[in-house]
DOVEXDREN-344233 format. One line per field, with one value per residue (C-alpha): residue in three letters; residue number from 1; x, y, z. Coordinates in steps of 0.05 Angstrom, whole numbers, padded with zeros to 5 digits. Example, Ala and Ser with C-alpha at 12.3 -4.5 7.8 and 13.67 -1.06 7.14 Angstrom:
% residues 2
resn = [ALA,SER]
resi = [1,2]
X = [00246,00273]
Y = [-00090,-00021]
Z = [00156,00143]
% end
This chain:
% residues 307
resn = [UNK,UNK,UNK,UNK,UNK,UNK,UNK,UNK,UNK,UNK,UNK,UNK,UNK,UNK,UNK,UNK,UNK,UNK,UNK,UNK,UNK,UNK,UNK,UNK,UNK,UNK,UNK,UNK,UNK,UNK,UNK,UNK,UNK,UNK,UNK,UNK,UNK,UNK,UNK,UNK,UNK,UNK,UNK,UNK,UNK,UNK,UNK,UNK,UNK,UNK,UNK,UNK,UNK,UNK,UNK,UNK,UNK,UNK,UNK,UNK,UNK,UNK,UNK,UNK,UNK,UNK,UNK,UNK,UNK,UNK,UNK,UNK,UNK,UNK,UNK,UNK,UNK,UNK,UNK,UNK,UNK,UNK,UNK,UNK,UNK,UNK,UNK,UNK,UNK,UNK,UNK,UNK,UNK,UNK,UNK,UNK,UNK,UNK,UNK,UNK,UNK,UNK,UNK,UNK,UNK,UNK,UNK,UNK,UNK,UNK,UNK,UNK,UNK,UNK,UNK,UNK,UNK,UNK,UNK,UNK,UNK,UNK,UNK,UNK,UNK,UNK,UNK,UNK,UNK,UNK,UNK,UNK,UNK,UNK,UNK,UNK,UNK,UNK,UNK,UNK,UNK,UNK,UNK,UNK,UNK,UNK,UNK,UNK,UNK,UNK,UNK,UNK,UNK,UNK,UNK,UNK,UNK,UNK,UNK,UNK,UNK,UNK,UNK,UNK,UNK,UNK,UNK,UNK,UNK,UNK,UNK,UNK,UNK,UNK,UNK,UNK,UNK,UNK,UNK,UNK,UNK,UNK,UNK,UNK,UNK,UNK,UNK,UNK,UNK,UNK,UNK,UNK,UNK,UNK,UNK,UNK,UNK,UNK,UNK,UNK,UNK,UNK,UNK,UNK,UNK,UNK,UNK,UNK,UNK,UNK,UNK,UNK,UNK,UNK,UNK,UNK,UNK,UNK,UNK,UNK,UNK,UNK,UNK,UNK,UNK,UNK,UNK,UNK,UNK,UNK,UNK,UNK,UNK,UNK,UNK,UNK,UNK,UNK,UNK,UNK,UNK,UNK,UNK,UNK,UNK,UNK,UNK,UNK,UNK,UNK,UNK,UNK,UNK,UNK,UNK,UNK,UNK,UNK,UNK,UNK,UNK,UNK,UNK,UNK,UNK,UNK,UNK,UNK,UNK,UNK,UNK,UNK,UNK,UNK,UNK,UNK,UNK,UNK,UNK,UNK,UNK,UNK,UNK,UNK,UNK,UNK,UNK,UNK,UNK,UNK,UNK,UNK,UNK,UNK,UNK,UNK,UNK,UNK,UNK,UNK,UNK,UNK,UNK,UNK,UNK,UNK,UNK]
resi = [1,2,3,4,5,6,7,8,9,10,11,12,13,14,15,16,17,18,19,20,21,22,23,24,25,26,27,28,29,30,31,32,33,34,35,36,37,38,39,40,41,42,43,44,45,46,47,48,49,50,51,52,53,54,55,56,57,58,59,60,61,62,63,64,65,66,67,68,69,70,71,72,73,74,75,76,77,78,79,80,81,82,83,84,85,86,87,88,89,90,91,92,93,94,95,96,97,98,99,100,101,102,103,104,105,106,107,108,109,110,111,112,113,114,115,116,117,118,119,120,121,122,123,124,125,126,127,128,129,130,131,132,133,134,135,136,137,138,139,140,141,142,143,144,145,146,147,148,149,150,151,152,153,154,155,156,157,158,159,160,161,162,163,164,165,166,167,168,169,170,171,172,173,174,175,176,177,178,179,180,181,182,183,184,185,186,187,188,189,190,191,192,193,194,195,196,197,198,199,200,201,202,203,204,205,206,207,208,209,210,211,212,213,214,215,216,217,218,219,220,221,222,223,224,225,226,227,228,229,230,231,232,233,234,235,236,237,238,239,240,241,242,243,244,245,246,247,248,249,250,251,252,253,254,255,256,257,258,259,260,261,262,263,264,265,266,267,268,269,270,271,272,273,274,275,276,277,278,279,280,281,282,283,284,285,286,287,288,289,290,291,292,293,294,295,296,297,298,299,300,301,302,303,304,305,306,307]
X = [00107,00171,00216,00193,00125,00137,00169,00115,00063,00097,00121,00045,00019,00074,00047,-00031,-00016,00021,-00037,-00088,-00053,-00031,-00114,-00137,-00100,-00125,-00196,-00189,-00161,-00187,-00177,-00105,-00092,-00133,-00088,-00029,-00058,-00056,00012,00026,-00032,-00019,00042,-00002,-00068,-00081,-00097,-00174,-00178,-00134,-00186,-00235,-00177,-00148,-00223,-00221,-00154,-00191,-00217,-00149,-00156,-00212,-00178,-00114,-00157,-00188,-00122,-00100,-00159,-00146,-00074,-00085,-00137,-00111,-00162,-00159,-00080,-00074,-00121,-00095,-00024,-00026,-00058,-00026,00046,00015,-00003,00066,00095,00050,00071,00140,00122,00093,00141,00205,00174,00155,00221,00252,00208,00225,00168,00179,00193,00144,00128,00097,00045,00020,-00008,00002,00017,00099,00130,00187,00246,00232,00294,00259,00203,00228,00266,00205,00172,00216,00225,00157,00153,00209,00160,00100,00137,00165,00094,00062,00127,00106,00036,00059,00102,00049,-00018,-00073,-00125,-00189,-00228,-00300,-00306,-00248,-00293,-00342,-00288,-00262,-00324,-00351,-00287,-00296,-00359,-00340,-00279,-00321,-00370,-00313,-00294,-00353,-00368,-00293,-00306,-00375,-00366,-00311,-00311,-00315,-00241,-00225,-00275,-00252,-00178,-00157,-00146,-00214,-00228,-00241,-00197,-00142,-00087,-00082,-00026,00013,00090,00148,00205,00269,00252,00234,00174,00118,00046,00000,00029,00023,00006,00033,00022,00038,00036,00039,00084,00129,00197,00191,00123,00122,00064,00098,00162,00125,00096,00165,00176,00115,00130,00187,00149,00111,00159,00204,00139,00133,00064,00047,00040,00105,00116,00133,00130,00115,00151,00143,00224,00274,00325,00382,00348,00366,00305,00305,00370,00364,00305,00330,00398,00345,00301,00330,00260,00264,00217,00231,00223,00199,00189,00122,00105,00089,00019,00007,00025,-00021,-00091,-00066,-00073,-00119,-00183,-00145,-00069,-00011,00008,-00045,-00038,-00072,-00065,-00067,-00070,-00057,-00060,-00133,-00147,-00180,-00173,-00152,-00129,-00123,-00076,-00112,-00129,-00080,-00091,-00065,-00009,-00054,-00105,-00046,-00032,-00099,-00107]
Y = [-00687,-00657,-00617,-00561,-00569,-00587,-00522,-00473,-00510,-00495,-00425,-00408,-00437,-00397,-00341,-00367,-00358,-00299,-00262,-00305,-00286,-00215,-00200,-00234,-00192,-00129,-00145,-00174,-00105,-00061,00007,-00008,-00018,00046,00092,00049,00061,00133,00141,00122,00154,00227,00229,00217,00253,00325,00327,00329,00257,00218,00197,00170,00133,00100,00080,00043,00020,-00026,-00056,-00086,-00136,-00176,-00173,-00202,-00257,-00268,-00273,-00323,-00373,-00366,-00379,-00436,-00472,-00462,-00417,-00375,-00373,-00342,-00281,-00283,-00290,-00225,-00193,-00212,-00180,-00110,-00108,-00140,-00078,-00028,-00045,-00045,00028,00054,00026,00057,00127,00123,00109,00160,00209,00176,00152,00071,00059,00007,-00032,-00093,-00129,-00159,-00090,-00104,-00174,-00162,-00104,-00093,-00046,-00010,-00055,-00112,-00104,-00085,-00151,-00185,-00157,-00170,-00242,-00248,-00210,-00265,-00319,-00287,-00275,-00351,-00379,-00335,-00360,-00432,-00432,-00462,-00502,-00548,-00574,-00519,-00580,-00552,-00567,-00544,-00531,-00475,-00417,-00431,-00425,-00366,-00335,-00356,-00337,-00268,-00258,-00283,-00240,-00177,-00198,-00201,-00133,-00107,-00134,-00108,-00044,-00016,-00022,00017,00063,00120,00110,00143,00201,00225,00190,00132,00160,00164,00145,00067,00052,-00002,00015,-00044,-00045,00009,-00006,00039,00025,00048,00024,-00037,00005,-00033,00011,-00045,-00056,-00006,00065,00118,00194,00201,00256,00262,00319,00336,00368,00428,00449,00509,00482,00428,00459,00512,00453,00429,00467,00437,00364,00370,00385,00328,00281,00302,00296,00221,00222,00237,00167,00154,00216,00188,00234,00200,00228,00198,00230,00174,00188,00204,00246,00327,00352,00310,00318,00400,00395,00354,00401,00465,00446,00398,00347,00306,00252,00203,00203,00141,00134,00113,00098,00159,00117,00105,00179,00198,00158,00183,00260,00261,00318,00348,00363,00362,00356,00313,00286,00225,00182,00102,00040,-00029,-00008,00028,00101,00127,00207,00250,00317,00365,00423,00477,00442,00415,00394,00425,00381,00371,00341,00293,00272,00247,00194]
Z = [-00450,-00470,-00421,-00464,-00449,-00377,-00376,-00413,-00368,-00291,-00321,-00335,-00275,-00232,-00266,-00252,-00176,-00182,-00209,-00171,-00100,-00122,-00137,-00075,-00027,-00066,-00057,00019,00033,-00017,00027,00039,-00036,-00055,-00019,-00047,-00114,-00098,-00090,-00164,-00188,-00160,-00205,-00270,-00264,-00225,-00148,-00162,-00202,-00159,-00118,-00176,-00208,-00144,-00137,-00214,-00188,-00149,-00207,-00214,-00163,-00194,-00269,-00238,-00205,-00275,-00306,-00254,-00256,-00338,-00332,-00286,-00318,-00399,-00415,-00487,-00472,-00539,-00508,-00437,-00442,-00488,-00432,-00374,-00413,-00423,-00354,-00327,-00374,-00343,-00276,-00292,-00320,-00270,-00209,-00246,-00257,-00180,-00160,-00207,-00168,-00108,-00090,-00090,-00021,-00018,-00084,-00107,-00146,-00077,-00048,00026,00037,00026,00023,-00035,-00034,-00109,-00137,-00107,-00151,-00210,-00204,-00194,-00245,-00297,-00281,-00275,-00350,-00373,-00355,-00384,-00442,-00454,-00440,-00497,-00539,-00529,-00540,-00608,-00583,-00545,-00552,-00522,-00483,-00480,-00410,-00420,-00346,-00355,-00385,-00319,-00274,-00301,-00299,-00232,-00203,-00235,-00199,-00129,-00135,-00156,-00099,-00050,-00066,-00057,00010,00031,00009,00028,00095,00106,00041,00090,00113,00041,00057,00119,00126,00157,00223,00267,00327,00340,00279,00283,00252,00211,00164,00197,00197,00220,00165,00202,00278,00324,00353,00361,00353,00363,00437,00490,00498,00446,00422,00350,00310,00234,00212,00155,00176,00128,00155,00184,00235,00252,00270,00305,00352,00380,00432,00459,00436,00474,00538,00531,00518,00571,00617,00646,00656,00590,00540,00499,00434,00364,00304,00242,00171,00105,00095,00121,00178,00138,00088,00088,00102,00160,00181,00180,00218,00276,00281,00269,00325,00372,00373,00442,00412,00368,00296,00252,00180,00147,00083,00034,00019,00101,00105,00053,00091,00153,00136,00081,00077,00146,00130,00189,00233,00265,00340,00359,00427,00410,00454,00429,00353,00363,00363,00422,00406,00356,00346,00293,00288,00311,00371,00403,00482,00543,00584,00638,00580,00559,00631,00653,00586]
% end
């Protein structure tokens, strides 16, 4: 084997795990990628289809898996490499015209297993693309062995992979219907991007808000009773705006919050306060939700003191 061949066979195996590992976390997780899929999704199609395509979004997760086992095991590279550079392209499409909108604050073919800055990815992607690329370049460069075991693999894989995804999903399809914040729910995947807080330890209060709601900023003067109270559980407002971002910034000089303020994700944002709007209150222990409040019901202070 040449070093030329050497080379077109690890670059299409790289890229065989890539898309192998990048589907499996999609379908062990499936909820978690749906509302990441939404994010992208809302800046393509109207409000009232981005729900049914974030659901064929999790389609994706199985194709990659196919195109991984194919990759991996030589299978139809002539058919498969093809396809694995439109879909390196469309990813590349659609990360750039989220962070043009600013919405890229957490991108990546690998949904939630690693979290990428938006020049991260794009980096990734286009290395990735380079690789893809070179691979489909050398298909006539080498010698295409055919394994008559490949096609099965490909297509048993296919199936487990589609039967994964449905086992992942129906159980807990009704975190899309009714958000992702209900009582008895872990908040699993949950990650505060500008602070060492730690959710999933202790006692907290959070509330989802945005800072240029005018129900949220009417609620500060009573967040700021509670959180100066000491027997009421720790206050953190969650924001999908960063710290040093205007609307932000205005808002804390506007209204002088006593609580802290932490950053989330636009897509963690998003499952949060889906079907009920903000801001929403909700008293956690050890990363699990024991009650939740919506706007229009708030509780008392003596309420808060007695959790």
């Amino acid at each position: 084997m040449s070093r030329l061949e050497k080379s077109l066979w690890i670059s299409q195996r790289i890229m065989g795990v890539v898309f192998l590992v990048a589907g499996l976390t999609k379908i062990w997780d499936p909820i978690l990628f749906f509302w990441e899929a939404v994010v992208p999704a809302q800046i393509f199609v109207g409000r009232e289809t981005v729900e049914m395509v974030a659901r064929l979004a999790l389609l994706l997760g199985p194709l990659e898996c196919l195109v991984g086992l194919a990759l991996l095991v030589d299978w139809k590279p002539r058919l498969v490499l093809p396809i694995g550079v439109v879909m390196m392209v469309f990813f590349i499409g659609i990360t750039a015209h989220a962070w043009h909108r600013g919405m890229g604050e957490s991108c990546g073919c690998f949904g939630t297993l690693i979290d990428r800055s938006p020049v991260e990815a794009m980096v990734e992607n286009f290395l990735m693309l380079g690789m893809l690329v070179f691979s489909w370049w050398g298909i006539r460069q080498r010698s295409v062995a055919l394994w008559a075991r490949g096609r099965w693999v490909v297509l048993v894989g296919g199936l487990v992979a589609l039967t994964v995804l449905g086992f992942r999903y129906m159980p807990e399809r009704d975190r899309i219907a009714d958000s992702d914040l209900q009582v008895g729910d872990y908040l699993k995947g949950l990650s505060l991007l500008d602070t060492d807080i730690d959710l999933t330890r202790g006692a907290y209060l959070i509330e989802l808000f945005s800072p240029n709601c005018s129900y949220c900023q009417q609620a500060v003067p009573k967040l700021n009773v509670w959180a100066a109270d000491p027997e009421v559980p720790r206050l953190i407002a969650l924001s999908q705006y960063p710290k040093d971002h205007p609307v932000t910034a205005q808002f804390k000089m506007k209204f002088r919050p006593r609580f802290a303020i932490a950053t989330i994700s636009i897509a963690d944002f998003k499952r949060l306060t889906y079907g009920h709007g903000y801001p929403r209150l909700a008293y956690i222990v050890d990363g699990v939700v024991v009650r939740v409040w919506e706007r229009h019901a708030f509780p008392s202070l003596t309420e808060l003191r007695k959790l």
